[in-house]
FIKOLZA-1660 file (N, C-alpha, C; in steps of 0.1 Angstrom, whole numbers, plus 5000, padded with zeros to 4 digits):
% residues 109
   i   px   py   pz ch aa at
   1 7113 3776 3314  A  X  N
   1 7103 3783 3322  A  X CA
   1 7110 3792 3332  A  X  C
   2 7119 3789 3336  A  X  N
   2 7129 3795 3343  A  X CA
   2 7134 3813 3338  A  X  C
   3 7133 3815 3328  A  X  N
   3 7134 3823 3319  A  X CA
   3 7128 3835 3323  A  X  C
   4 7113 3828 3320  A  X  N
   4 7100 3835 3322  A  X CA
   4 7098 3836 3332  A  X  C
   5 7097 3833 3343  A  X  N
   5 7096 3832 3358  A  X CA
   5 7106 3846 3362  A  X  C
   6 7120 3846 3357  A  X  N
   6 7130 3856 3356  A  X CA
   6 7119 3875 3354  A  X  C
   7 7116 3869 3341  A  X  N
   7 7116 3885 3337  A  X CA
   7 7105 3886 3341  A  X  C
   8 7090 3880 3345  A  X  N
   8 7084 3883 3352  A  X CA
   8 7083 3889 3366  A  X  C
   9 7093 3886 3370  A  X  N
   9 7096 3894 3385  A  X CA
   9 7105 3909 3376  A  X  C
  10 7109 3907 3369  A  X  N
  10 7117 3924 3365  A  X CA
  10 7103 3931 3362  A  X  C
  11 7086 3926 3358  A  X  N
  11 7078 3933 3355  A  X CA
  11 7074 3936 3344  A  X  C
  12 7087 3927 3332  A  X  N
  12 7081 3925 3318  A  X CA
  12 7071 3917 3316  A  X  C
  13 7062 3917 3321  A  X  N
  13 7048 3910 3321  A  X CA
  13 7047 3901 3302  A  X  C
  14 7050 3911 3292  A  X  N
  14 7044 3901 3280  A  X CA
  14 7054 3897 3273  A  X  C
  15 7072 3901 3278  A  X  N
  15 7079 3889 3278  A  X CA
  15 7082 3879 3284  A  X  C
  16 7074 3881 3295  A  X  N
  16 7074 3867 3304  A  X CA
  16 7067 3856 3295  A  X  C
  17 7051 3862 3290  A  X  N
  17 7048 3856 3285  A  X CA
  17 7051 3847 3273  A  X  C
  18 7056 3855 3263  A  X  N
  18 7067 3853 3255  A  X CA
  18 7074 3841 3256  A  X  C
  19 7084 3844 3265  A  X  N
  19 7090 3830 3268  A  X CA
  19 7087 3819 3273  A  X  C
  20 7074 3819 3279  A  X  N
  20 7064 3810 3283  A  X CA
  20 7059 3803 3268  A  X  C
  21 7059 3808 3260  A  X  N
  21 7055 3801 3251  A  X CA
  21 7067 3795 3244  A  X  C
  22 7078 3803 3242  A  X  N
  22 7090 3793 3238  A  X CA
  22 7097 3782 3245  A  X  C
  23 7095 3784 3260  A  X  N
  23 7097 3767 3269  A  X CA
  23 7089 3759 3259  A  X  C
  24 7071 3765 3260  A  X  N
  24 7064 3751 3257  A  X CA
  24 7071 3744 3246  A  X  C
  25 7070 3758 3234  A  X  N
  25 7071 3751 3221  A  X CA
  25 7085 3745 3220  A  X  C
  26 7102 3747 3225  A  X  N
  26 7107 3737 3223  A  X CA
  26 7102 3723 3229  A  X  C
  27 7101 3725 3237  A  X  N
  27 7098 3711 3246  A  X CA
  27 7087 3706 3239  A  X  C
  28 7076 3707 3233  A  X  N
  28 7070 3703 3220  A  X CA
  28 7079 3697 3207  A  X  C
  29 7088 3707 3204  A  X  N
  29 7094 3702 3189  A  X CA
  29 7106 3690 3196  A  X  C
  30 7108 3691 3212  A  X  N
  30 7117 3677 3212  A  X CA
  30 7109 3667 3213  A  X  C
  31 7097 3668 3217  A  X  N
  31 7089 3653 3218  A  X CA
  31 7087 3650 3201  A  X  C
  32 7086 3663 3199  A  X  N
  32 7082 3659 3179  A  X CA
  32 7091 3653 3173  A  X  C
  33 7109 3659 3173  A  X  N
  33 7118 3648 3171  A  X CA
  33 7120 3634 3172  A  X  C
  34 7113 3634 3186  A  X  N
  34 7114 3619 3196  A  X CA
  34 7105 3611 3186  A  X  C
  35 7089 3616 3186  A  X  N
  35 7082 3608 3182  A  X CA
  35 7089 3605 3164  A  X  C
  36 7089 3616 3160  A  X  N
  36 7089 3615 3139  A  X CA
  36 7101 3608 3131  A  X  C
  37 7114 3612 3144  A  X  N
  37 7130 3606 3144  A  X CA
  37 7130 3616 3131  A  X  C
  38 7123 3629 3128  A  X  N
  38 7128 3639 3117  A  X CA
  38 7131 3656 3127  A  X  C
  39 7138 3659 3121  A  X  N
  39 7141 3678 3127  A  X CA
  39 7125 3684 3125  A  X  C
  40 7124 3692 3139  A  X  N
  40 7109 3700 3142  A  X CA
  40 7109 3709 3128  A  X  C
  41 7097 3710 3125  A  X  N
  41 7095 3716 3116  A  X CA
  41 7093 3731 3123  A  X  C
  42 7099 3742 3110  A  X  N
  42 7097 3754 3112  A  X CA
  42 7081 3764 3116  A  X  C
  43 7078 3761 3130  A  X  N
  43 7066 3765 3135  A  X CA
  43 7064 3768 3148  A  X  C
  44 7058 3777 3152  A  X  N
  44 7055 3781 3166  A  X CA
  44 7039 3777 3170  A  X  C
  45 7032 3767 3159  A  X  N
  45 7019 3765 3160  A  X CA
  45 7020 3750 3169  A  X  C
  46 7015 3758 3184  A  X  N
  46 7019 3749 3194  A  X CA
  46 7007 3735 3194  A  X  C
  47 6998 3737 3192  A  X  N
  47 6987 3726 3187  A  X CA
  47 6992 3715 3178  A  X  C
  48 6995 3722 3166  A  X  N
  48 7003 3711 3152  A  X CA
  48 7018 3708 3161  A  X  C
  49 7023 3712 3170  A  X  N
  49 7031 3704 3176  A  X CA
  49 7030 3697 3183  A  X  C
  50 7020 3696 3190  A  X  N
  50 7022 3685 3198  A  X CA
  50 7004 3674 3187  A  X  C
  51 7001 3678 3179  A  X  N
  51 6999 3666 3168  A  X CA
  51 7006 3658 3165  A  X  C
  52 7018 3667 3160  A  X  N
  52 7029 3655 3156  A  X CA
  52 7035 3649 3164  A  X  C
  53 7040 3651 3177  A  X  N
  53 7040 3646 3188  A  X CA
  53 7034 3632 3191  A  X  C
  54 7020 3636 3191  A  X  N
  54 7010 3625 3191  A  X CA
  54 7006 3629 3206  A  X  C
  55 7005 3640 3213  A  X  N
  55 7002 3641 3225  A  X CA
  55 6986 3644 3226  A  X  C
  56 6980 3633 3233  A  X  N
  56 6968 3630 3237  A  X CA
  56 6964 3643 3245  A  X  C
  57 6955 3658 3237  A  X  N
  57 6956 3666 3244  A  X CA
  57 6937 3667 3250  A  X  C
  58 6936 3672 3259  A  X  N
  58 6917 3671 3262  A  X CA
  58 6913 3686 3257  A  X  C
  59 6901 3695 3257  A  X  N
  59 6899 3700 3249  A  X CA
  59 6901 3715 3260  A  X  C
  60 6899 3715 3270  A  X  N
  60 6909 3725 3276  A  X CA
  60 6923 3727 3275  A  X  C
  61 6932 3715 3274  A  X  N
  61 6941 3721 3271  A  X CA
  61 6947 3725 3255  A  X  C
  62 6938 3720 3245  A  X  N
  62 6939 3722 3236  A  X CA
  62 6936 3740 3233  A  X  C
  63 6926 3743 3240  A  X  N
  63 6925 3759 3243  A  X CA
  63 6932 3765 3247  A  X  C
  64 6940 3765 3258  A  X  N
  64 6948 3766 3263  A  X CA
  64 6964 3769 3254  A  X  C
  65 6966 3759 3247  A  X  N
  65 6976 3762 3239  A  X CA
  65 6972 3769 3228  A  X  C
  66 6962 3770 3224  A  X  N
  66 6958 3775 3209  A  X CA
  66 6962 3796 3213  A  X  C
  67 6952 3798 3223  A  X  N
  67 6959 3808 3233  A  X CA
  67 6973 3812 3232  A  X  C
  68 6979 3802 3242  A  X  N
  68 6995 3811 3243  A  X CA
  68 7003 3808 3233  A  X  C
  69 7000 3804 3222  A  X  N
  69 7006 3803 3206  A  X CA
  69 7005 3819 3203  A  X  C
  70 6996 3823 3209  A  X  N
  70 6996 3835 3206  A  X CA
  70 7001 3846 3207  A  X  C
  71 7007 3843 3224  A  X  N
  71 7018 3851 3224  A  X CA
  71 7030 3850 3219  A  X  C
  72 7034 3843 3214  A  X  N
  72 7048 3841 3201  A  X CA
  72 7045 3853 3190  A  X  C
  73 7033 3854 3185  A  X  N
  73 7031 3864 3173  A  X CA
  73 7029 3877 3182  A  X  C
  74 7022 3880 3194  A  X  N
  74 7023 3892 3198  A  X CA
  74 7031 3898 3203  A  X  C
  75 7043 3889 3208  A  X  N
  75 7053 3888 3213  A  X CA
  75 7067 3897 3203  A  X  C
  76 7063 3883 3191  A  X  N
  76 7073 3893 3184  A  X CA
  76 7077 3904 3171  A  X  C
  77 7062 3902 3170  A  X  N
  77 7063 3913 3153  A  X CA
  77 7057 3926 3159  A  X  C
  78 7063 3935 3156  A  X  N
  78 7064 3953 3161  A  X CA
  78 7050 3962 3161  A  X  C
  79 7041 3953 3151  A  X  N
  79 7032 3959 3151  A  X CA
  79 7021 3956 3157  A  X  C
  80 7021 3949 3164  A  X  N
  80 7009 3941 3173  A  X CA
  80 7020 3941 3185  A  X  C
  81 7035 3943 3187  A  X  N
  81 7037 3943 3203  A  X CA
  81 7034 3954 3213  A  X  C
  82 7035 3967 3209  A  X  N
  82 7029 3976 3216  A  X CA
  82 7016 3974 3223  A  X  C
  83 7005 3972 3211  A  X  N
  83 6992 3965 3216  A  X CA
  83 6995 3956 3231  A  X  C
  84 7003 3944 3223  A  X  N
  84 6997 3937 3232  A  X CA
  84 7007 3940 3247  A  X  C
  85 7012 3943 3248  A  X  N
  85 7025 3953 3260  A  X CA
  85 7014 3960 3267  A  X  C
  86 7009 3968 3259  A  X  N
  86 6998 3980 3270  A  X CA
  86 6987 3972 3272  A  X  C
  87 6980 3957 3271  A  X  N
  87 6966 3945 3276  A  X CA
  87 6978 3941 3289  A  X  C
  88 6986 3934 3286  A  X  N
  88 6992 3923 3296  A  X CA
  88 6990 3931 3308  A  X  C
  89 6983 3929 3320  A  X  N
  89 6990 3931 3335  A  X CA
  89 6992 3918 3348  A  X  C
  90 7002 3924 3358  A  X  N
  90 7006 3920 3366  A  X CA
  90 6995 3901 3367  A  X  C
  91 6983 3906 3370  A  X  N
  91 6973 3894 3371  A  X CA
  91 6970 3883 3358  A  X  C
  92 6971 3892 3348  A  X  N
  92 6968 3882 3333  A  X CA
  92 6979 3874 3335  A  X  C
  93 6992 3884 3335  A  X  N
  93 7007 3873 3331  A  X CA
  93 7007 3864 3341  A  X  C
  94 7002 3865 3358  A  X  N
  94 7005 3858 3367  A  X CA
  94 6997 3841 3363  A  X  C
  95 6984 3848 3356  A  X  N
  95 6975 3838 3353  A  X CA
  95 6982 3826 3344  A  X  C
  96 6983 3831 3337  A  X  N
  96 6988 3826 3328  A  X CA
  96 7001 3820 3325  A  X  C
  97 7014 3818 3329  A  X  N
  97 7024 3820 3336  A  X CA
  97 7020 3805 3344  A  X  C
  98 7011 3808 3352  A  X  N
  98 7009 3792 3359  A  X CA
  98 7000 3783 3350  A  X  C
  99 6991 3787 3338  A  X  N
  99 6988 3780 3332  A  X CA
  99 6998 3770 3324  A  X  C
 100 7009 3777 3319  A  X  N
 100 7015 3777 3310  A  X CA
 100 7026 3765 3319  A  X  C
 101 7030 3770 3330  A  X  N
 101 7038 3763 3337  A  X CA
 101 7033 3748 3338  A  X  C
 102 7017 3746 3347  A  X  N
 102 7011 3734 3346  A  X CA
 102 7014 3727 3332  A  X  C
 103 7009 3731 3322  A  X  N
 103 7013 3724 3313  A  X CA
 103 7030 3722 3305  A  X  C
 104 7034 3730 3312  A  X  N
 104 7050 3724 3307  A  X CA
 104 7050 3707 3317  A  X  C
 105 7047 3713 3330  A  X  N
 105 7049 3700 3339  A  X CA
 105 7050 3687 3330  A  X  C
 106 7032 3690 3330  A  X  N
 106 7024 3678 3327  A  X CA
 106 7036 3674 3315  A  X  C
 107 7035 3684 3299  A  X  N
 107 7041 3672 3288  A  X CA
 107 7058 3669 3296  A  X  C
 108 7066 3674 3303  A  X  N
 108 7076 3671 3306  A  X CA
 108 7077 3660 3315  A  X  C
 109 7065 3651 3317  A  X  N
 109 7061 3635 3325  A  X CA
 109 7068 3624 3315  A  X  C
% end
């Protein structure tokens, strides 16, 4: 999260985001190791991670993540980043950014 916190102050607003979603999802695929005692499977589908996981999620946060999974794909294929570069501002990323953060907290309990 640290990351993201970073480039958000440089004003990269939708690689903050970005990286906000890569905190979550490793820290997802280690609890998935933890729980499966197998290697995370090849996915940024932050929901089906923490399934396998077995993390008891309520149905806001399940929104919540189904969401910033999404910035992984807007994040990084060329043809949908422009798009989503010129949506992101200062207030979205900030929002979100602390959504994102809360729930690192929380699964990192």
């Amino acid at each position: 999260m640290r990351l993201a916190s970073d480039v958000f102050e440089k004003k990269y607003y939708s690689h903050a985001l970005f990286c906000g979603h890569l905190a979550l999802e490793k820290l997802l695929k280690a609890k998935t190791v933890t729980v499966t005692d197998q290697p995370a499977p090849h996915t940024h589908d932050l929901l089906y991670l923490a399934g396998l996981a077995k993390i008891d999620l309520n149905i806001e946060q399940q929104q919540l993540l189904d969401t910033i999974k999404k910035f992984n794909i807007e994040g990084r294929y060329p043809e949908e980043k422009l798009q989503f570069y010129q949506s992101v501002t200062l207030d979205y990323a900030k929002d979100w950014l602390e959504k994102i953060n809360e729930l690192y907290l929380w699964l990192s309990k």
